[in-house]
Legacy VTK file of the C-alpha trace (Angstrom):
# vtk DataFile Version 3.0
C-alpha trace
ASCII
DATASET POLYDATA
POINTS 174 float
-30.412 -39.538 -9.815
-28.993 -37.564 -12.987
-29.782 -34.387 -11.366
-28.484 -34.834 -8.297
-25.336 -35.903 -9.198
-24.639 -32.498 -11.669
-25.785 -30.997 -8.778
-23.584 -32.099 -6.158
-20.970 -32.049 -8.793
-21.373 -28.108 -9.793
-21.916 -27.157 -5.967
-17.773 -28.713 -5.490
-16.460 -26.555 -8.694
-18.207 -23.315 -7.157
-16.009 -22.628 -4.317
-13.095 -23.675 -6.691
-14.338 -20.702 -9.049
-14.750 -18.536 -6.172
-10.919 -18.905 -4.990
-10.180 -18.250 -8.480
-11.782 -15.008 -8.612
-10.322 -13.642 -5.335
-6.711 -14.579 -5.940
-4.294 -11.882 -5.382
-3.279 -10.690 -8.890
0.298 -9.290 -9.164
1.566 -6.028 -8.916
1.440 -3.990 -11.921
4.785 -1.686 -13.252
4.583 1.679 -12.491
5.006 3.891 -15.539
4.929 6.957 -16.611
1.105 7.079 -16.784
0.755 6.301 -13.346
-1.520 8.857 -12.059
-2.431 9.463 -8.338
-6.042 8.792 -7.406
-6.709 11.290 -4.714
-3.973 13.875 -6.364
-4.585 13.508 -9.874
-0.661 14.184 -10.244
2.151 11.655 -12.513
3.748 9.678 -9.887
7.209 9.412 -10.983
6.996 13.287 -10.726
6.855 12.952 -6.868
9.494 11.135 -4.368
8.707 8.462 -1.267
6.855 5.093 -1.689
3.975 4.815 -3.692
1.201 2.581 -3.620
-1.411 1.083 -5.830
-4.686 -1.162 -5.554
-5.264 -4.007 -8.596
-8.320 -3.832 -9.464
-8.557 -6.677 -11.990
-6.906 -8.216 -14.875
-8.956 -5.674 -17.086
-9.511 -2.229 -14.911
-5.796 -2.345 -14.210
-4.720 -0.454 -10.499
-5.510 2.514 -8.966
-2.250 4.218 -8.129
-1.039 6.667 -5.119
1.358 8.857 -4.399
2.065 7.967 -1.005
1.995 4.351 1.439
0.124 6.383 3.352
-2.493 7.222 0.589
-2.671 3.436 0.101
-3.161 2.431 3.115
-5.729 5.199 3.827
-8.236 3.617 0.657
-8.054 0.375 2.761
-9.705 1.614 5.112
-12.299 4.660 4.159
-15.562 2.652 4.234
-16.808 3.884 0.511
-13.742 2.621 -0.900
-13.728 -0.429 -3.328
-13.062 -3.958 -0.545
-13.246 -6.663 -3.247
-10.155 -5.547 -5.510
-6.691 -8.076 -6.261
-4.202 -7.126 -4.252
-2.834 -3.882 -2.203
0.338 -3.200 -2.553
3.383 -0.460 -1.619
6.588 0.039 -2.450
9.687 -1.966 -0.799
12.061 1.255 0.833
14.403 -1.296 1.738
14.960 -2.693 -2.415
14.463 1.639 -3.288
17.355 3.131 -5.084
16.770 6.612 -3.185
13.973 8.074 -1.484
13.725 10.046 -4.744
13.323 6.754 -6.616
11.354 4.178 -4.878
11.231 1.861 -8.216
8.812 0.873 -10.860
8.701 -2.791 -9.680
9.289 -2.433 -5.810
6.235 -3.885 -4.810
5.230 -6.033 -1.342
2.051 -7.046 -0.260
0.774 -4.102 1.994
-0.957 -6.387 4.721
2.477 -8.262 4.896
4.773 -4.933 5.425
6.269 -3.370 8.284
5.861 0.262 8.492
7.763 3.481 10.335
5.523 5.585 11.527
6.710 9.135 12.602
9.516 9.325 11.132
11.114 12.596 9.907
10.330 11.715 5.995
7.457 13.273 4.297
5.326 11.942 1.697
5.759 12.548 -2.473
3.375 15.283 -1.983
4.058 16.741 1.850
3.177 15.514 4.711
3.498 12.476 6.926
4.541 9.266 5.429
4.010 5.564 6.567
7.364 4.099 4.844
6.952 0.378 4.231
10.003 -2.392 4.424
9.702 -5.946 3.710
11.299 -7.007 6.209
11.202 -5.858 9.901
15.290 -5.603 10.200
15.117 -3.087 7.434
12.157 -1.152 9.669
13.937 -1.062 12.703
17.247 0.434 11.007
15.397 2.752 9.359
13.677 4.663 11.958
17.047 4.240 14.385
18.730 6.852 11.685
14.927 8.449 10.883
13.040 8.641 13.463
9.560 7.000 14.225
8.395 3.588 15.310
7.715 0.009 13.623
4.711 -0.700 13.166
2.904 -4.120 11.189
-0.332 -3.378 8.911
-2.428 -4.412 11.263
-1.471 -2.299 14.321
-1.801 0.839 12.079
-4.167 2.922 13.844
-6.801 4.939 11.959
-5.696 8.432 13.390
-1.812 7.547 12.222
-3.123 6.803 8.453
-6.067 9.395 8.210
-5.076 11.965 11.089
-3.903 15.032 10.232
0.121 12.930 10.710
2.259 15.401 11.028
5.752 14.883 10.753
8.669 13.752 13.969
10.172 17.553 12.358
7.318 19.293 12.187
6.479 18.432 15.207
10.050 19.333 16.669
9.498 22.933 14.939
6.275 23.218 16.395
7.364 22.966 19.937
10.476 25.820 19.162
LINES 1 175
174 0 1 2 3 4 5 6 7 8 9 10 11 12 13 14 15 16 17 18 19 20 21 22 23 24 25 26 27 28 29 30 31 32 33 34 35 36 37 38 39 40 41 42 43 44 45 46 47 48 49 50 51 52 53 54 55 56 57 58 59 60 61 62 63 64 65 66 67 68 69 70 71 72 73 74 75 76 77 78 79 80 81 82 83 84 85 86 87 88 89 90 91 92 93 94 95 96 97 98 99 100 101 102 103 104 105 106 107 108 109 110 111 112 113 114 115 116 117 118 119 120 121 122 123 124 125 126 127 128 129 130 131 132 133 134 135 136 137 138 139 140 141 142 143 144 145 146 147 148 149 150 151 152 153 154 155 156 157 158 159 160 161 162 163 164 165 166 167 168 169 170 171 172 173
């Protein structure tokens, strides 16, 4: 009877310790040792929302120099799934577009995004600029260009395309 009762008692704590493990962590301040993943470059050297991906109490985050960037590593295939939280910077609590804040963060999954707007990234390019709230979005891309747009409706061609621009389009067609 013993054993069955540890057992049926260690079987209820193991999806307790489970949830545990999984919890979101908390965003981590960006300093200036926050180097880019993909570019290898200091963050704080480059303007636009950032990004990072918690790894773990003890590996820390992965950092990136762009939303987009971010929200690219969510969804490349190779990259790491089981991490603490995704997160990007809030453009609507930014100082500038030049400084997007150390402590900024918002859950990615929860953000709204502009996509196609005439902004480009920290390090060129297209840029997926995430708000908090979907207010903030919307007045946003009225003055910038580009459409709202929640995590989950980002496409993979908008995130990994080649995501050029609403300018560079417009100087491409002159």
């Amino acid at each position: 009877m013993k054993p069955l009762l540890i057992a049926a008692l260690l079987t209820l704590a193991l999806p307790a310790c489970r949830d545990e493990t999984t919890a979101a962590l908390p965003p981590v301040t960006m300093t200036a040792e926050a180097i880019g993943r993909y570019c290898g470059m200091n963050l704080m050297e480059h303007e636009g929302p950032k990004g990072q991906v918690v790894l773990s109490k003890e590996m820390g985050a992965y950092w990136f120099s762009s939303a987009r960037d971010t929200v690219a590593f969510s969804m490349m295939p190779d990259e790491v799934k089981d991490h603490g939280g995704l997160y990007v910077s809030d453009m609507a609590k930014a100082a500038s577009w030049a400084d997007p804040g150390a402590d900024n963060w918002i859950d990615a999954t929860k953000a709204f995004y502009v996509v196609g707007s005439t902004m480009q990234a920290g390090m060129g390019g297209a840029e997926i600029v995430p708000f908090g709230s979907r207010e903030a979005a919307e007045a946003f891309a009225a003055d910038k260009g580009g459409s709202v747009q929640t995590f989950d409706e980002l496409t993979p061609d908008e995130v990994l395309g080649a995501g050029e621009t609403a300018a560079e389009e417009a100087g491409d067609a002159h």
